[in-house]
C-alpha positions as CSV (number, residue, x, y, z in Angstrom):
1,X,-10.6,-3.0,-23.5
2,X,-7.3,-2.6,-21.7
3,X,-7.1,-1.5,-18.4
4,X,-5.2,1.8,-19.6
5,X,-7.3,2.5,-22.0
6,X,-10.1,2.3,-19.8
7,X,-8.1,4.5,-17.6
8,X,-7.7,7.2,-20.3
9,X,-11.4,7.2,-21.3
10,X,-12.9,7.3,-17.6
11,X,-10.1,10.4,-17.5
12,X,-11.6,12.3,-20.3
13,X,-15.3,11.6,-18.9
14,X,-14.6,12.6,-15.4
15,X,-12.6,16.0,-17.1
16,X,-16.1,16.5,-19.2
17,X,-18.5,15.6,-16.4
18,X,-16.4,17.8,-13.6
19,X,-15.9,14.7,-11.4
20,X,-13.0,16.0,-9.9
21,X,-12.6,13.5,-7.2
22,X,-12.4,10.3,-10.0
23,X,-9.9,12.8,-12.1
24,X,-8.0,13.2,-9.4
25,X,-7.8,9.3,-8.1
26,X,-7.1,8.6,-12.1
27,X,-4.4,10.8,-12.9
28,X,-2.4,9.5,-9.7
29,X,-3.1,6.0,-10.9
30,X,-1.7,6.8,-14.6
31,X,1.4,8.9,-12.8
32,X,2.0,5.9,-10.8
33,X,1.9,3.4,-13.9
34,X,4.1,5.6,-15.9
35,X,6.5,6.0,-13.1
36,X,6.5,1.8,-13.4
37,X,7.3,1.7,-16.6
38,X,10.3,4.3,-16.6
39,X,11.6,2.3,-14.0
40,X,11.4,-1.2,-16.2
41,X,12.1,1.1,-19.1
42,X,9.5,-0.5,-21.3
43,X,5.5,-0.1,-21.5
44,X,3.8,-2.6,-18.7
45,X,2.2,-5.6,-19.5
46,X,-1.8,-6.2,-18.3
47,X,-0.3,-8.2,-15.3
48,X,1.8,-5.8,-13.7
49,X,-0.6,-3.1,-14.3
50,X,-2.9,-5.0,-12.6
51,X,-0.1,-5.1,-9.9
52,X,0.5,-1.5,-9.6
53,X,-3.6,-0.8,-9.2
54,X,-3.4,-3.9,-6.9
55,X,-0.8,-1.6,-4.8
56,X,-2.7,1.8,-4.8
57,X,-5.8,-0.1,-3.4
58,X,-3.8,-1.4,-0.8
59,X,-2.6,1.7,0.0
60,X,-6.0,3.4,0.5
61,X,-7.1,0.2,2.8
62,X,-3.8,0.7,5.0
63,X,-4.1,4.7,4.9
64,X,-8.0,4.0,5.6
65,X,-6.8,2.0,9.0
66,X,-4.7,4.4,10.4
67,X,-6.9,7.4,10.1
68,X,-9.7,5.5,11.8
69,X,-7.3,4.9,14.6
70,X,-6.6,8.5,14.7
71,X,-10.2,9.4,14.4
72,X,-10.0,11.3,11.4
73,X,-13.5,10.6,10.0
74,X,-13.6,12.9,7.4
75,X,-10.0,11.4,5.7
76,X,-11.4,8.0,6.5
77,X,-14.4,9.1,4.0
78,X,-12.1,10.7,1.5
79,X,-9.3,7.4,1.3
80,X,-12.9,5.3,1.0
81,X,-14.1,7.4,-1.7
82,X,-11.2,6.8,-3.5
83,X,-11.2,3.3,-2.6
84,X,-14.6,2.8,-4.3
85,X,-13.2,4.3,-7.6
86,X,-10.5,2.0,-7.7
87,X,-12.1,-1.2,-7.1
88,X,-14.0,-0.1,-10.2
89,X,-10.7,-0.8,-12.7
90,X,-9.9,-4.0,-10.7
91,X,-11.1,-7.8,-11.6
92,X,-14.4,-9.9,-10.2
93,X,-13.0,-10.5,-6.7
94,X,-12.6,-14.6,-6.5
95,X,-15.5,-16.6,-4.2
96,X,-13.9,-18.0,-1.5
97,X,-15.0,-21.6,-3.0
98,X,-13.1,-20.7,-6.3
99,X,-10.0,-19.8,-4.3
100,X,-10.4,-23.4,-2.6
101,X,-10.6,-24.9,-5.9
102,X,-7.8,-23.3,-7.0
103,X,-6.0,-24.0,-3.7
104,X,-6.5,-27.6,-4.1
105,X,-5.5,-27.7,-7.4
106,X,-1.9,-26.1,-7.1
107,X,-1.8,-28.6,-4.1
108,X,-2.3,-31.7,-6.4
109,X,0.0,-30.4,-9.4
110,X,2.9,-29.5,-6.8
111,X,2.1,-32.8,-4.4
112,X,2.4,-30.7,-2.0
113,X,2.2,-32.7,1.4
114,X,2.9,-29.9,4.2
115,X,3.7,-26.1,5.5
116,X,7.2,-27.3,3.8
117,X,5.4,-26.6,0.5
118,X,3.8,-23.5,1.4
119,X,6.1,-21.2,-1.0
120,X,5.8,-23.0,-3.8
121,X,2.3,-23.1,-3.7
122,X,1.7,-19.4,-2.9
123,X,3.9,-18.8,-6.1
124,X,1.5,-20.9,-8.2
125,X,-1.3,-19.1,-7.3
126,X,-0.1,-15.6,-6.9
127,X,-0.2,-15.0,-10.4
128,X,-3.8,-16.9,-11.5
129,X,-5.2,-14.2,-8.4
130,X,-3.4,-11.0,-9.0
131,X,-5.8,-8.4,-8.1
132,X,-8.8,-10.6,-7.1
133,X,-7.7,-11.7,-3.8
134,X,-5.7,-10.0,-1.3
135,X,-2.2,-12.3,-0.7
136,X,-3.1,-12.5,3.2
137,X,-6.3,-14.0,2.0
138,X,-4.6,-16.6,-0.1
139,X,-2.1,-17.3,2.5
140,X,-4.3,-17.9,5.2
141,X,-6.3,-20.8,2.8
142,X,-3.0,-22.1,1.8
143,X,-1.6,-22.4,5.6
144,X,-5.0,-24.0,6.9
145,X,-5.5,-27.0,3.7
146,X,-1.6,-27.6,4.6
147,X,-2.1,-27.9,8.3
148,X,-4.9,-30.1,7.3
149,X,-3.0,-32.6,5.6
């Protein structure tokens, strides 16, 4: 099932069941991909609705940060709340030894032999981890085997 479909059935079941919190987190997500796709003026593909989820969890993580510094417990609990809802539509997060693999892999195909090659490798990879692993995550792996050579 497609992630938009999914979207629109967990809708409808939040609307039956009164979960207004999920309705609410859902029908921003679906106003946000269809504001996306009048903007490309065409329907999204899986990918970069994968992206735009990818960006509203991001969001929530950096909105979650800031009200902790302002000590604003009960917005913290509302932005995590949210949070938890959306990591239901994304992907199985990568293990960090499947991101190695995949790491080491991109390194081979692009004989990559220093931080030189660090772009090109983060664009071979960015779109194999879309949505499983954060892009600082990614980058941080990339740096260190590169360093390491």
């Amino acid at each position: 099932m497609q992630l938009l479909d999914k979207l629109d059935q967990d809708m409808k079941d939040a609307l039956r069941h009164g979960e207004r919190l999920k309705l609410s987190v859902i029908r921003l997500l679906r106003a946000q991909l269809k504001n996306t796709a009048i903007q490309r003026n065409r329907e999204l593909t899986e990918d970069e609705v994968l992206s735009v989820l990818s960006s509203a969890v991001k969001m929530r993580k950096e909105a979650i940060e800031k009200f902790q510094e302002g000590k604003r417990q009960d917005l913290v609990e509302k932005e995590q709340a949210e949070l938890d809802i959306l990591h239901g539509y994304l992907p199985e997060p990568l293990s960090e030894e499947e991101l190695f693999c995949l790491v080491d892999e991109a390194m081979r195909e692009l004989e990559a032999t220093g931080l030189g090659h660090l772009g090109a490798v983060m664009k071979h990879i960015m779109p194999r981890v879309k949505g499983r692993v954060e892009g600082g995550v990614v980058n941080k792996m990339v740096r260190e085997r590169l360093q390491s050579l």
